[in-house]
DRENMINU-473071 format. One record per residue (C-alpha): residue in one letter; y, z, x. Coordinates in steps of 0.05 Angstrom, whole numbers, plus 32768, in hexadecimal, padded with zeros to 4 digits. Example, Ala and Ser with C-alpha at 12.3 -4.5 7.8 and 13.67 -1.06 7.14 Angstrom:
2
   aa     c2     c3     c1
    A   7FA6   809C   80F6
    S   7FEB   808F   8111
# end
This chain:
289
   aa     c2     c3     c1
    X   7E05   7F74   8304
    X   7DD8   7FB9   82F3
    X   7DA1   7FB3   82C9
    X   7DCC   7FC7   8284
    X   7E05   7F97   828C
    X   7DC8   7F62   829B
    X   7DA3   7F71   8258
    X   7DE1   7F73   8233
    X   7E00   7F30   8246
    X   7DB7   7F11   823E
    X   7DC1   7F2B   81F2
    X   7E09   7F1B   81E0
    X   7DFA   7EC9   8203
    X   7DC0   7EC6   81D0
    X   7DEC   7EDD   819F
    X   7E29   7EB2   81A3
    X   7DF2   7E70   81A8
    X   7DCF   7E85   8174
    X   7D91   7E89   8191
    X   7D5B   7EC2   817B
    X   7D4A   7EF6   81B3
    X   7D01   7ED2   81B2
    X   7CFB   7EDE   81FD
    X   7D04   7F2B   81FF
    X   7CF5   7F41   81BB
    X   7D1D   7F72   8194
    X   7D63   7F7B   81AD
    X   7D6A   7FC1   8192
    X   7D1E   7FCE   81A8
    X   7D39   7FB8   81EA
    X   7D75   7FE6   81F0
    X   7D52   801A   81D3
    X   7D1C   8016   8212
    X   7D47   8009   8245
    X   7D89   8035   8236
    X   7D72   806D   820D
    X   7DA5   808D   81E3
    X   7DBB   80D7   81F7
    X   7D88   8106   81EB
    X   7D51   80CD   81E6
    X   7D1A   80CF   821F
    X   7D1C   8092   824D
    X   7CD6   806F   8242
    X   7CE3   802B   8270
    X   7CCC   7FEE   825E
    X   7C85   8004   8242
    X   7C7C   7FF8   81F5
    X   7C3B   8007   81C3
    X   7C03   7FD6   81BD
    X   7C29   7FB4   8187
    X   7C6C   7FB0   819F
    X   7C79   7FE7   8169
    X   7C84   802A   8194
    X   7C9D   803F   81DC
    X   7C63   8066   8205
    X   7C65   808E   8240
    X   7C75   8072   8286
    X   7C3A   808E   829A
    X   7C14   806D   8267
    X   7C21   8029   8280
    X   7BD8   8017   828E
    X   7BD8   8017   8249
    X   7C13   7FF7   8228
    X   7C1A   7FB1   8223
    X   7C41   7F9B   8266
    X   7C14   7FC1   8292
    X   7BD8   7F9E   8268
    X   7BFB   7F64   826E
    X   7C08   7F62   82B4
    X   7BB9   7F74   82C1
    X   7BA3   7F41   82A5
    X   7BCF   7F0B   82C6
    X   7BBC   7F2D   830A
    X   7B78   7F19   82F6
    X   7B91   7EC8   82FE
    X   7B84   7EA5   8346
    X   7BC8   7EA3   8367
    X   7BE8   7E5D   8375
    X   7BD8   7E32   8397
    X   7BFB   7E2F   83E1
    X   7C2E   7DFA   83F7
    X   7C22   7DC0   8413
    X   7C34   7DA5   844A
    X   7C3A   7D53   8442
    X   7C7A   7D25   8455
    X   7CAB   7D1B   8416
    X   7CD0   7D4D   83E8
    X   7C8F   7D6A   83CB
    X   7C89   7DB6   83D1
    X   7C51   7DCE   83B4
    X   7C01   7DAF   839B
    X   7BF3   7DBA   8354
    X   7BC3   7DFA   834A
    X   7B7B   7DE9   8331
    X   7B62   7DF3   82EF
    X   7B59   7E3A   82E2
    X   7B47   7E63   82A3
    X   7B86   7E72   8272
    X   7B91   7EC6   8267
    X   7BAB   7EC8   8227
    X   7BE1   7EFF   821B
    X   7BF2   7F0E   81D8
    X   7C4A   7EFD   81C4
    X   7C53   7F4E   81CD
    X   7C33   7F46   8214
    X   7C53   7F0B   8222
    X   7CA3   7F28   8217
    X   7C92   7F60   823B
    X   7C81   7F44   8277
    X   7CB7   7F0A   8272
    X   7CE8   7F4D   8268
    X   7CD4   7F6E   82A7
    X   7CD1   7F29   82CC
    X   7D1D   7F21   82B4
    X   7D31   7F69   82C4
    X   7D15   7F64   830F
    X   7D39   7F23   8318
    X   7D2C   7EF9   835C
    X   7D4A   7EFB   8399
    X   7D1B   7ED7   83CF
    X   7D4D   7E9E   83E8
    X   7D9D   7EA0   83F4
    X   7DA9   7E80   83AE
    X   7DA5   7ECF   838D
    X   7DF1   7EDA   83B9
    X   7E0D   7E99   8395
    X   7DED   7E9B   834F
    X   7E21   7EBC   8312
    X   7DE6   7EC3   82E6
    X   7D99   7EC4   82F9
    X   7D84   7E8A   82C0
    X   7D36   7EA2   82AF
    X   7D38   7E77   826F
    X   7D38   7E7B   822C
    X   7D0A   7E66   81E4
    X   7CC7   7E81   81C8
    X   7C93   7E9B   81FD
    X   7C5A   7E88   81CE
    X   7C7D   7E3B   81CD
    X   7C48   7E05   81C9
    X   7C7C   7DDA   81F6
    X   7C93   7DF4   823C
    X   7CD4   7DC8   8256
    X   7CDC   7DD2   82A6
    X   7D1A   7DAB   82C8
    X   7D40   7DB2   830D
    X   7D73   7DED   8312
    X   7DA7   7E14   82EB
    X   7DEB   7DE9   82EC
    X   7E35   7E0E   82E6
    X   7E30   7E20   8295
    X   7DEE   7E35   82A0
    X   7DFF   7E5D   82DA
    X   7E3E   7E7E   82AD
    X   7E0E   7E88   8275
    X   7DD1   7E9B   828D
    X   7DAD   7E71   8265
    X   7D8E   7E22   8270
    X   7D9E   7DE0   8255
    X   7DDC   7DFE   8234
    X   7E0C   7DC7   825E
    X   7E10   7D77   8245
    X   7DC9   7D70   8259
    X   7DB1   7DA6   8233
    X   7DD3   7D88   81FA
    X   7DAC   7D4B   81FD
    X   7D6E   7D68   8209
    X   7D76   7D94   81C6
    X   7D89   7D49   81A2
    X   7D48   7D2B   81C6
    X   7D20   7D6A   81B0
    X   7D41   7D63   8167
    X   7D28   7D0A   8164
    X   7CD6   7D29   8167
    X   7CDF   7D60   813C
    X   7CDC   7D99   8173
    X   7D0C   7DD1   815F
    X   7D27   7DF1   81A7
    X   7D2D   7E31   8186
    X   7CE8   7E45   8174
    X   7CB9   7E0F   8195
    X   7CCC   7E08   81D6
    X   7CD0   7E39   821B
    X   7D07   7E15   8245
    X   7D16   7E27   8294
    X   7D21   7E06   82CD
    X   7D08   7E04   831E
    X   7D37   7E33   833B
    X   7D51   7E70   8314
    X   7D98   7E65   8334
    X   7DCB   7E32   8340
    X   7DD1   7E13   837E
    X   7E17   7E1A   8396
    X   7E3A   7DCF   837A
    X   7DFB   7DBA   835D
    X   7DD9   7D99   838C
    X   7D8E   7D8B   8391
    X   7D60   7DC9   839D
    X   7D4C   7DD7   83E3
    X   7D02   7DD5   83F9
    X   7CFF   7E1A   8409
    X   7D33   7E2C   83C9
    X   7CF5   7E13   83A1
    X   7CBF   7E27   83C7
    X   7CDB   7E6F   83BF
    X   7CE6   7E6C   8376
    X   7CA7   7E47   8362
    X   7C78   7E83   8357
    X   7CAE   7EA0   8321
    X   7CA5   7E55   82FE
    X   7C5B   7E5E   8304
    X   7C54   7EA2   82EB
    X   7C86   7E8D   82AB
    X   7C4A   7E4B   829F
    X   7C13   7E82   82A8
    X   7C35   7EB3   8273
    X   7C48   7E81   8241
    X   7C0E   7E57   824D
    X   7C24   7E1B   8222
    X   7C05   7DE2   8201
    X   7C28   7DB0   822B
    X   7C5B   7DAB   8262
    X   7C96   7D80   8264
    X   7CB4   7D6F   82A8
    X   7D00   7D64   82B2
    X   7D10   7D37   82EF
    X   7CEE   7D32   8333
    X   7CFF   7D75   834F
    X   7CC9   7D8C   8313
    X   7C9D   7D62   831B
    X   7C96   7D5F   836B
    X   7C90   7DAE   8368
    X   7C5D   7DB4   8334
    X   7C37   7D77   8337
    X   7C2B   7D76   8388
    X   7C41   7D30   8386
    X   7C7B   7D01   83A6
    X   7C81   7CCF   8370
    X   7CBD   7CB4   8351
    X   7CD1   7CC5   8305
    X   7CBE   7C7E   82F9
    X   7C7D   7C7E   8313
    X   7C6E   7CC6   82F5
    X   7C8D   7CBB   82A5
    X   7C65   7C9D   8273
    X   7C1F   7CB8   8283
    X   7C02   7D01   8285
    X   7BF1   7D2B   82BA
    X   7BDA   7D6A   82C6
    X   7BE7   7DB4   82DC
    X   7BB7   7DEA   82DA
    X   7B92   7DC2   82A2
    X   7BC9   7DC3   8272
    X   7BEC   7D7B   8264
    X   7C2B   7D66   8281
    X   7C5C   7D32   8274
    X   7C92   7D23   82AD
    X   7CD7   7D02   8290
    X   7D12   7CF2   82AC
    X   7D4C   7D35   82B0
    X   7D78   7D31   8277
    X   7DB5   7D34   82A5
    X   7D99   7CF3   82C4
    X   7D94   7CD2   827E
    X   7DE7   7CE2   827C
    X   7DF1   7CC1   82BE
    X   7DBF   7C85   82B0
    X   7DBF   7C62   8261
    X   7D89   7C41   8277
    X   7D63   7C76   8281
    X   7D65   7C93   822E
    X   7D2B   7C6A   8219
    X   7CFF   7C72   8245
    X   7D07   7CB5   8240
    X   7D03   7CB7   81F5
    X   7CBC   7C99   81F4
    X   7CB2   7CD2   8225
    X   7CBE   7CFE   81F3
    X   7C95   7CDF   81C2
    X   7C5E   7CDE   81E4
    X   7C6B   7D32   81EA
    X   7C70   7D36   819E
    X   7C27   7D0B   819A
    X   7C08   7D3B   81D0
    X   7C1C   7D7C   81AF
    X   7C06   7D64   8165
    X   7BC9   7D47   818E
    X   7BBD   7D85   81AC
    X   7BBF   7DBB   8172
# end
């Protein structure tokens, strides 16, 4: 799929689940940069200060993704795998000092991220729809699960399947609209052919996308969707039930580990649990204002 076709299904999914375009800005704005009308000069990606007016390519130490991007180079790089018995694939980074990009920053670098799409494991051959995620970049509340599943694959989009149904109702009991206060993605970018788990090296390819998308939104607080999440992020090997119910840590913001909504479908049991997990995200975020 070229770069136009891309863009312009990105736009018409958003559309048709009435979601706002909260992740690239502007649709028009957009279109306008990337496929300039006849006679219009192409000016890429860059855009003014403000968000307000296209610059020069050659400007682009000055617009606001090449400001952006210089100022997350500036951030230690993550931490290296490591190499311990179990399904955990990478230590969590040490505490480092947040860069703070302003929401104009912020969509331009997420649109760029988008555009250049990954393709550092086999999964890129299989994949309909590279699934970057979707919500508010300046969300207080960062949601992480496993992997795209078949809808999400076909839309492009996560959490738009059964699951992602339940996780807007769970979302909906604290008061947390998924529209405007929350950055969801998952693990992996693309489906793994017949949904089953991520591969080691599937993840360990794929993390440094998830890790630039924490280091750009830089949220309040994380919330963790299954093990997969939490074993990548979190440098541990626990189980869901050891992890749930307390917070850790990553990069010094606050995380909460809960079990995947797509579990909660498969196990009843599982719901209520689960929903004090979410409580205890709506206490941290009003805790941490």
């Amino acid at each position: 799929m070229n770069r136009r076709s891309l863009l312009a299904a990105y736009l018409r999914q958003q559309k048709e689940l009435g979601m706002p375009d909260m992740v690239f800005g502007q649709a028009e704005k957009i279109r306008s940069l990337l496929f300039p009308r006849q006679g219009e000069k192409n000016v890429g990606l860059m855009t003014g200060p403000h968000g307000d007016a296209p610059m020069e390519k050659h400007k682009e130490s000055k617009s606001v993704y090449g400001r952006g991007l210089a100022r997350l180079s500036k951030l230690p790089p993550p931490s290296p795998a490591v190499r311990e018995p179990g399904p955990s694939y990478a230590a969590a980074a040490p505490s480092v000092k947040t860069v703070h990009l302003t929401f104009e920053e912020k969509r331009a670098v997420f649109t760029a991220m988008y555009i250049a799409r990954c393709g550092k494991c086999a999964l890129a051959k299989t994949r309909t729809k590279f699934v970057f995620g979707s919500g508010n970049v300046d969300a207080p509340l960062m949601i992480i699960g496993e992997a795209p599943g078949a809808e999400e694959d076909l839309q492009g989009l996560p959490f738009v399947g059964a699951a992602g149904k339940l996780l807007t109702e769970l979302l909906a009991g604290i008061a947390i609209d998924r529209k405007k206060d929350v950055f969801i993605t998952n693990i992996l970018k693309c489906r793994p052919p017949d949904n089953r788990t991520p591969g080691a090296g599937e993840v360990v390819a794929c993390l440094p996308l998830v890790q630039k998308q924490i280091e750009v939104i830089a949220p309040r607080l994380l919330l963790l969707l299954g093990r997969i999440a939490a074993h990548a992020l979190l440098g541990t090997v626990d189980g869901i039930g050891t992890l749930r119910g307390r917070t850790h840590e990553y990069r010094g913001i606050p995380v909460v580990v809960t079990y995947h909504p797509a579990a909660l479908l498969r196990t009843t049991e599982y719901r209520r649990p689960a929903e004090d997990d979410f409580r205890m995200v709506a206490r941290l975020l009003k805790g941490n204002k």
